[in-house]
C-alpha positions in Angstrom: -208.5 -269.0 93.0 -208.5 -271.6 90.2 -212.8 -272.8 89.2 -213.2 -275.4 91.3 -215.7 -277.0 93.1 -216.2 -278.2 96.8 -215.4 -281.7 95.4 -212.1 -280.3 93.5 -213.3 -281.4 90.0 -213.2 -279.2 87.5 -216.3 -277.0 86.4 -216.9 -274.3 83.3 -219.1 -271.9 85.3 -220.0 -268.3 84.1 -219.9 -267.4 87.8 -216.1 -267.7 89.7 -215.0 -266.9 92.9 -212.8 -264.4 91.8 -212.8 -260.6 93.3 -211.4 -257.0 93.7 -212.3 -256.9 96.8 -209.5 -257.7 99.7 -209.9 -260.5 102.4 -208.6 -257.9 105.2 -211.5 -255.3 103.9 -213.9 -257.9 103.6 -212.9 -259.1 106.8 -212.8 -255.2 108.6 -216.9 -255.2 106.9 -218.1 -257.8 108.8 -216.5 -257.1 112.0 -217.8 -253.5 112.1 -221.2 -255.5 111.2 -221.8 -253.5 107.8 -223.7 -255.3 105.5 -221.6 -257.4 102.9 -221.5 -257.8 99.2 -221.1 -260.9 97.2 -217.1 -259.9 96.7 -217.0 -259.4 100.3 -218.9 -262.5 100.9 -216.4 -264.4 98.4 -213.3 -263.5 100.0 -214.6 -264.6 103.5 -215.7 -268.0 102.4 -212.5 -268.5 100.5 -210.3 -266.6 103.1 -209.1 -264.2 100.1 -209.0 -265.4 97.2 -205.4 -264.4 96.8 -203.9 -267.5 97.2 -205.3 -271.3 96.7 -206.8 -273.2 99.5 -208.3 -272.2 103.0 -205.9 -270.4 105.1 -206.4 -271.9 109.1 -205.4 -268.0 110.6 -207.8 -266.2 108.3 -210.9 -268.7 108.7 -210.4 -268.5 112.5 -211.3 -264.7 112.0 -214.0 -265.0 110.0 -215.9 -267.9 112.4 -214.8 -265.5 115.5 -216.1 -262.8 113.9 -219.7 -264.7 113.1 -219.5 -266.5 116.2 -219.6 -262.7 117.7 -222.2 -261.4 115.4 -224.6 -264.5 116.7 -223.7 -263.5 120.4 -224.5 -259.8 119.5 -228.0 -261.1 117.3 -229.6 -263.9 119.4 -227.6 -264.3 122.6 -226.2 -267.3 123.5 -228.8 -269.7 124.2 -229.6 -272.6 121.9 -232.6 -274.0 120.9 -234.3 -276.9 119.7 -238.0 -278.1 118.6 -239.6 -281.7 119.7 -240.6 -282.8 116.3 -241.4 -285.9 114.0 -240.9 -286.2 109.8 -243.8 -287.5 108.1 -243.0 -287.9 104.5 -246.1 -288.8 102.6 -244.3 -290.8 99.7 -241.0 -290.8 98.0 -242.3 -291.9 94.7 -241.2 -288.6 91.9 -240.2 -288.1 88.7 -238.0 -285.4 88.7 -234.3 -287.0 88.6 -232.6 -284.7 91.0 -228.9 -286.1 90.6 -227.8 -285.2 94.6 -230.7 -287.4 95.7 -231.3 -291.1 96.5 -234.4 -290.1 98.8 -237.0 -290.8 95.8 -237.9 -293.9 93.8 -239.5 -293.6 90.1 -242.9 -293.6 90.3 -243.0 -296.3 87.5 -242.3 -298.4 90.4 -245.3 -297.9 92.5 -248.0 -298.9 89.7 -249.8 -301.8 90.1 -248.6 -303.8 87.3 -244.8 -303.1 87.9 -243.3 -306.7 89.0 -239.9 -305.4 90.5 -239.1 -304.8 93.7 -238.4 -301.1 95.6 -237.8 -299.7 98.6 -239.6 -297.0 98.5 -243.3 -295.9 100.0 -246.8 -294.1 100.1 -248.8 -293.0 103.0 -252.6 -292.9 102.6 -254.2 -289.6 104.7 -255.6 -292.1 107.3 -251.6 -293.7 107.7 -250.4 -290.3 108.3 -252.6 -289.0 110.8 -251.6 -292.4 112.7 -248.1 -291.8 112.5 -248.9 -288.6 113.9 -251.1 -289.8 116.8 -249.1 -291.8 117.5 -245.7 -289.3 118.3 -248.4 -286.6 119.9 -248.0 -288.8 122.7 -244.3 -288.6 122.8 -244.8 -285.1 123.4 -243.5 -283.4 119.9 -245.4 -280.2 118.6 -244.0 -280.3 115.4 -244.6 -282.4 112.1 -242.0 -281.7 109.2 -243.5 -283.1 105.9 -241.1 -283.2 102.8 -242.3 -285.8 99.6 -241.9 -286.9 96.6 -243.6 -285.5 93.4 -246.0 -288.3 92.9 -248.0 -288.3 89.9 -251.5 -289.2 91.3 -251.1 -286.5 94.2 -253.1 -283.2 93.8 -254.5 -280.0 95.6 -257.9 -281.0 95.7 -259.9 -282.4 93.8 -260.8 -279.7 91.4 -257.2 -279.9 90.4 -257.3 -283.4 89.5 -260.4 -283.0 87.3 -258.1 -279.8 85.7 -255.5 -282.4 84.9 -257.5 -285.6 84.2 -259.1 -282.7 81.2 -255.7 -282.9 79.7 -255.3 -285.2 76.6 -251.8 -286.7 77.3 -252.0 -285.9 81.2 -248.9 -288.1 82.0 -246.9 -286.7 79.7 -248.2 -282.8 79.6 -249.0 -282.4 83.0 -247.2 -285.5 85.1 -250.7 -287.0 86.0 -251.6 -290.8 86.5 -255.1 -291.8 88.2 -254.7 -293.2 92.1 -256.1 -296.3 90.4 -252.8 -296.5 88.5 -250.6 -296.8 91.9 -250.9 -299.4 94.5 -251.6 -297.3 97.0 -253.6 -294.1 96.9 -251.6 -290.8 98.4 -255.3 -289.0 98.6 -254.8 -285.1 97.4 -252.3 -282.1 99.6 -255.4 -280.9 101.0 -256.2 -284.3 102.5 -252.6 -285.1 104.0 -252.5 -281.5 105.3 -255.9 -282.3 107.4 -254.5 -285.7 108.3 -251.0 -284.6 109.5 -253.0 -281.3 111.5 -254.2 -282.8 114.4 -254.0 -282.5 118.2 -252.7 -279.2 117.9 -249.7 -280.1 116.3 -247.6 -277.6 114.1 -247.4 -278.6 110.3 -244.4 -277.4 108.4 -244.9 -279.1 105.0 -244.9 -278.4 101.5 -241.7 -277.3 99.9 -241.7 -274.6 96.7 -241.5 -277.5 94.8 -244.4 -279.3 96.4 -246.5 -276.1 96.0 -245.8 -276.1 91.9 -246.9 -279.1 91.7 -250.0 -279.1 93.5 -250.7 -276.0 90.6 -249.0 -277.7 87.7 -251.4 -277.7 85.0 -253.5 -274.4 86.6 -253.3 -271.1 85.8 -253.5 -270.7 90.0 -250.9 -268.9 91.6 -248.6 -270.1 95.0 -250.6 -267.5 96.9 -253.7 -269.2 96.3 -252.4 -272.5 97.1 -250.6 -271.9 99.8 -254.1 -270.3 101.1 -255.9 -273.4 100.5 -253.1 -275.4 102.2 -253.1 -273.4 105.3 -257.0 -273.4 105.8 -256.2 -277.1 105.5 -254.1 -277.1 108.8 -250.4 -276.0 107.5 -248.7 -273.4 109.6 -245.6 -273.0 108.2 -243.2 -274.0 104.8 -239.8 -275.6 104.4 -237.6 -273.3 101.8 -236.0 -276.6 101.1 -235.6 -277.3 97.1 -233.7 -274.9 97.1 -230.6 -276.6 96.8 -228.1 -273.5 95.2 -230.5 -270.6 93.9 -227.9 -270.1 90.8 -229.4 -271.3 87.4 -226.1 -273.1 86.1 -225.4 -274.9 89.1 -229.1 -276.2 89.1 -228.6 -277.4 85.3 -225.7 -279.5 86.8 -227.3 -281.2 89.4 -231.5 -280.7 89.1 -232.4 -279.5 85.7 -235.7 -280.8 86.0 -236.6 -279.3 89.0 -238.2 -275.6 89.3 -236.1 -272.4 88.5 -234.3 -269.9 90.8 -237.3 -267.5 90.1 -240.0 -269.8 90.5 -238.5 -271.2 94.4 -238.5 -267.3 95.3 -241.8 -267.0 93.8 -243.3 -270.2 95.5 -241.5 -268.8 99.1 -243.4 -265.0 98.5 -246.4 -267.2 98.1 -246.1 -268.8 100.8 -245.2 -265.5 102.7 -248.4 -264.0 101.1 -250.4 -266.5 102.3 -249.1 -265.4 105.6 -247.3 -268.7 106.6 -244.0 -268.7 108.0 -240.9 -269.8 105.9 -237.5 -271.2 106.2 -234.8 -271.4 103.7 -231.9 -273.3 103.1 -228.4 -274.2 100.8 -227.7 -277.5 99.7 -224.2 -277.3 99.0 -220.9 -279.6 98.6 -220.8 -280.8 95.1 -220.8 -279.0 92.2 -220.8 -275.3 93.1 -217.9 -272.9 93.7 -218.0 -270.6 96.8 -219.3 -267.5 94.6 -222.1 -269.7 94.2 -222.7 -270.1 97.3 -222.4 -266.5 98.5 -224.6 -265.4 95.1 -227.4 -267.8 96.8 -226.9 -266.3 100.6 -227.6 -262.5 98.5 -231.0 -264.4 97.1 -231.6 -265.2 100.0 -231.5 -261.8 101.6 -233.4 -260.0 99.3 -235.9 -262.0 99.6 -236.2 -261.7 103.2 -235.5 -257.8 102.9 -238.7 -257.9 100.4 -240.8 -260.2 102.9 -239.7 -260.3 106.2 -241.2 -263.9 106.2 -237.8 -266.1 107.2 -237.7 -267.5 110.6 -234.7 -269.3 110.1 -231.4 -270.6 107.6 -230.4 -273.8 107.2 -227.4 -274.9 105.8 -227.4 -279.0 104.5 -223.9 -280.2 103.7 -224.5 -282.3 101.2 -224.5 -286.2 101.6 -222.9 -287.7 98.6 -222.5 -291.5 99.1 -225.5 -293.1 97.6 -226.4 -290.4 95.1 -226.5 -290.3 90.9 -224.1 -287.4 91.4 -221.6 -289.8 93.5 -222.1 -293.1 91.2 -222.1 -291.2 88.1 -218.4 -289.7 88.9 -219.5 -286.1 88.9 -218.2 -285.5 92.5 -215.6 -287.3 94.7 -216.4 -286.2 98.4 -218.4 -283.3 100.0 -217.8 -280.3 101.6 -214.6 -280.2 103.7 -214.9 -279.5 107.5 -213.3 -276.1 107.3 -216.1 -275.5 104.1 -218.7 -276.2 106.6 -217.6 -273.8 108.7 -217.3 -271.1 107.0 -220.5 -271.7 105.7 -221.7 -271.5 109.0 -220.1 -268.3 109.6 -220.1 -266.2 106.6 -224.6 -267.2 106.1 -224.1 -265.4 109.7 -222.1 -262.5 108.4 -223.9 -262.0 105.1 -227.7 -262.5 106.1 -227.7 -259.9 108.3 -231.6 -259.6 108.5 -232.0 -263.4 109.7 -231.8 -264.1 113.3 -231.3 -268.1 113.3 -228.8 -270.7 111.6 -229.1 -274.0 111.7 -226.4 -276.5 112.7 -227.7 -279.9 112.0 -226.7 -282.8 113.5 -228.3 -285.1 110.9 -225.7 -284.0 108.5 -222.9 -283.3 110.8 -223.0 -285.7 113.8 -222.3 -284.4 117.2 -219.2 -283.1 117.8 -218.6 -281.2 114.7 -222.6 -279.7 115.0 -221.6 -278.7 118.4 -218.4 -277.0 117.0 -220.6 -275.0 114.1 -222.2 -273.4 117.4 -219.0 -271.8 117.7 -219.1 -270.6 114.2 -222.2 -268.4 114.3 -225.2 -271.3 114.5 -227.3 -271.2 117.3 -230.2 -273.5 116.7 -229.7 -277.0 116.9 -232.2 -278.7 114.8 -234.9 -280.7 116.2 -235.3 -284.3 118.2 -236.6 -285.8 114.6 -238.6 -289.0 115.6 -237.4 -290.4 112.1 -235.2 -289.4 108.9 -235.3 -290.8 105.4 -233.7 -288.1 103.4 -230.3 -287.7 104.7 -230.3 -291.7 105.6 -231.2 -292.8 102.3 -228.3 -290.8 100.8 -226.1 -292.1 102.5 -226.0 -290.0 106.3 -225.4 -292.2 109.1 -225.3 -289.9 112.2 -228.7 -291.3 113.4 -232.3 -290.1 113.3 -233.1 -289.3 116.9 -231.5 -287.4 119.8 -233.7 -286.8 123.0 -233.5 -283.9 125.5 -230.9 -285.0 127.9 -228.9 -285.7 124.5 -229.8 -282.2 124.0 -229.2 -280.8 127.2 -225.7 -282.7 127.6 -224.4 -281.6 124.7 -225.5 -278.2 125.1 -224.2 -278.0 128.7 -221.0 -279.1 127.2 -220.2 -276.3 125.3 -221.2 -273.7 127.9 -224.5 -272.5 126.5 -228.0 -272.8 127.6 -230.3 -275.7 126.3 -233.6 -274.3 124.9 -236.8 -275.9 124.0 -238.2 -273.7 121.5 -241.7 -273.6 119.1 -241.0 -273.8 115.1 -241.7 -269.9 114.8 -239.1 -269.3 117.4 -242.2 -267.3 119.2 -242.6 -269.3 122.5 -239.6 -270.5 124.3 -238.4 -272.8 127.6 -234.8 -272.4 128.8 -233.8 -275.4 130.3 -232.3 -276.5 133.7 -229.9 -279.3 133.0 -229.6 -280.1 137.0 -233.8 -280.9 136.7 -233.1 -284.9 134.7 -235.0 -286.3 133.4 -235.9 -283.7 130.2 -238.6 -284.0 128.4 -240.7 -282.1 126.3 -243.3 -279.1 127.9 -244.4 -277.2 124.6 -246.4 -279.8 122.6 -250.0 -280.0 123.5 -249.4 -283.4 124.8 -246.5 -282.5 126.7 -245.8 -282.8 130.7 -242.2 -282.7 130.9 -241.8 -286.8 130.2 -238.7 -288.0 128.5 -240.1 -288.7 125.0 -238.5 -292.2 124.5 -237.5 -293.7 127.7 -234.9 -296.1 127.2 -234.1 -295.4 123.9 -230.2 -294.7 122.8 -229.5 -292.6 119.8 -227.6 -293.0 117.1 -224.1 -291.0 116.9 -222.3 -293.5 114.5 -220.2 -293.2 111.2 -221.7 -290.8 108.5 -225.6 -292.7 106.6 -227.5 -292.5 102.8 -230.5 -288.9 100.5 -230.9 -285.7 100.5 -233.0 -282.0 100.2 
């Protein structure tokens, strides 16, 4: 298979998807459920790379064979949280070229005179927002910002970085009196978003090294600090593909393959629960992808701290990486399911994939539940990252969305917490659905009346 990416342009990587390995031995590996290697892992996403292209008969294998080993793993029920994004700002300076999700913070100061479309939540606008859904009946707050200059730990770190000489441009600090509005510190936010019982799943790897840039402190520590503050749990999003050329293509500013492990074991330390993901879809080649999925285990062999992986088909419309001619289009649909299916096959020590219907829209999502998925993201009470890339698949679905689609493919509709630890199987004959797990929660639709979305693919991303 020629060095190509998802996209088909060209790319001079060290790392190929070329093996020794056979498709049919790879193949005979995963269907006696013995645990893969990257070669093996290659020739299933490629369907062998003996020949160009996906073949249709050998990628039917491969997602029956994952669509058994998630039968075999978790059952056949699918689940699904009641949950609401807060993200605090999307002002960040680190130029990620696959995302349109932030806005330079130049552009929040005070004495900038352009326009933006971009925003900053104070701590007291935060905890309203999340008032405010408690009442809908979600348990869970998902929290995923931009890198803004004036946001810190606490306020010990900002007097650590206000010490520097050049703080802007040694340690990426401006004053809150530089911005129009005040983001307050992580500490603060966390506290805000942390009320009524909800669950807070916030603060990325990437979030975490920058609440500790300028600090000899290590992610342990602030991921302590952080969950005394009210966070339960942290996204393994940043992530993007855990291979250091690929992340000099497409986010060279943005931590290293070792420091997003090391941010994640400090997270794990801290004893919060994790999630992890792949961005993928632009630049990388499948033995990129499958050399990320073998991070990914080790990781979890080492920790045993990953509830759950979710693969993000990357949304290319509105992106630098798009506009600046580095890729064309994104993952095909037969990529995206064998994505599905081989994360299934290869990370044999993690019970739950993801199938998201942010990035996928119903009918394929649903079909990725066939391909070794069984958890089917969350109702999401609003989405700026995919949207502002250019996703347009919606940002809500209720629970008689849920339950209808669910009941469509033949598999039972569960309501489920974030840690997977407490769950409600659902009777789809009992309409109206609502949510029962939040601590506001009676059962009540959560937005009567109100359709979602299922249109034509909208625009940012992880």
């Amino acid at each position: 298979m020629s060095d190509r990416s998802a996209t088909g342009l060209d790319r001079s990587f060290e790392h190929v998807p070329d093996t020794d390995q056979s498709f049919e031995n790879a193949l005979a590996k995963a269907r006696a459920g013995d645990r893969l290697t990257v070669a093996d892992g290659v020739e299933l996403m490629t369907t062998g790379t003996d020949c160009d292209g996906i073949d249709p008969v050998r990628k039917e294998q491969v997602l029956e064979a994952a669509d058994r080993r998630r039968a075999e793993m978790v059952g056949d029920d699918v689940t699904f949280v009641a949950n609401l994004n807060n993200n605090v700002t999307t002002a960040c300076n680190t130029g990620c070229l696959f995302c349109n999700f932030k806005n330079t913070a130049h552009q929040f100061e005070s004495e900038y005179e352009g326009d933006h479309t971009g925003f900053t939540k104070t701590p007291t606008e935060s905890r309203a927002v999340v008032e405010d859904a408690l009442d809908t009946g979600i348990y869970e707050v998902t929290s995923v910002s931009g890198l803004h200059p004036a946001f810190v730990l606490n306020e010990e770190h900002r007097e650590i970085l206000e010490s520097y000489e050049n703080p802007y441009a040694e340690v990426d600090y401006k004053p809150p009196e530089a911005y129009d509005k005040d983001p307050g510190t992580y500490v603060e936010q966390m506290r805000a978003m942390s009320v009524g019982g909800v669950h807070l799943h916030s603060m990325t790897p990437e979030e975490a090294y920058h609440a500790r840039r300028g600090t000899d402190w290590s992610y342990e520590e602030v991921y302590r600090e952080l969950k005394d503050a009210g966070l339960d749990s942290a996204p393994g999003t940043a992530a993007e593909i855990l291979v250091p050329e690929v992340r000099e293509v497409i986010c060279p500013g943005k931590i290293s393959t070792a420091e997003w492990v090391e941010g994640m074991e400090g997270a794990i330390a801290a004893g919060l629960d994790v999630t992890a993901t792949i961005m993928y879809g632009h630049v990388e080649n499948a033995a990129h992808r499958v050399m990320h999925l073998k991070v990914i285990r080790d990781l979890q062999d080492r920790t045993d701290g990953i509830t759950e992986f979710v693969p993000l088909s990357f949304v290319y419309q509105n992106t630098p990486l798009y506009e600046r001619g580095l890729v064309t289009e994104g993952a095909a649909d037969a990529e995206d399911e064998l994505m599905i299916a081989v994360s299934r096959l290869f990370l044999d020590n993690i019970d739950n994939i993801q199938s998201s219907w942010v990035k996928f829209g119903n009918a394929k999502s649903l079909k990725l539940l066939n391909c070794g998925a069984n958890d089917f993201m969350g109702t999401i009470l609003s989405e700026e990252i995919t949207k502002r890339a250019g996703g347009g698949y919606g940002e809500y679905r209720s629970f008689d969305d849920y339950v209808e689609m669910i009941s469509a493919i033949g598999r039972p509709a569960v309501e489920r917490s974030t840690d997977y630890r407490q769950r409600r199987r659902i009777d789809p004959d009992d309409a109206p659905h609502g949510p029962m797990l939040g601590p506001r929660a009676d059962g009540t639709p959560m937005l009567a009346g109100r359709e979602s979305d299922g249109g034509e693919p909208a625009p940012a991303d992880d």
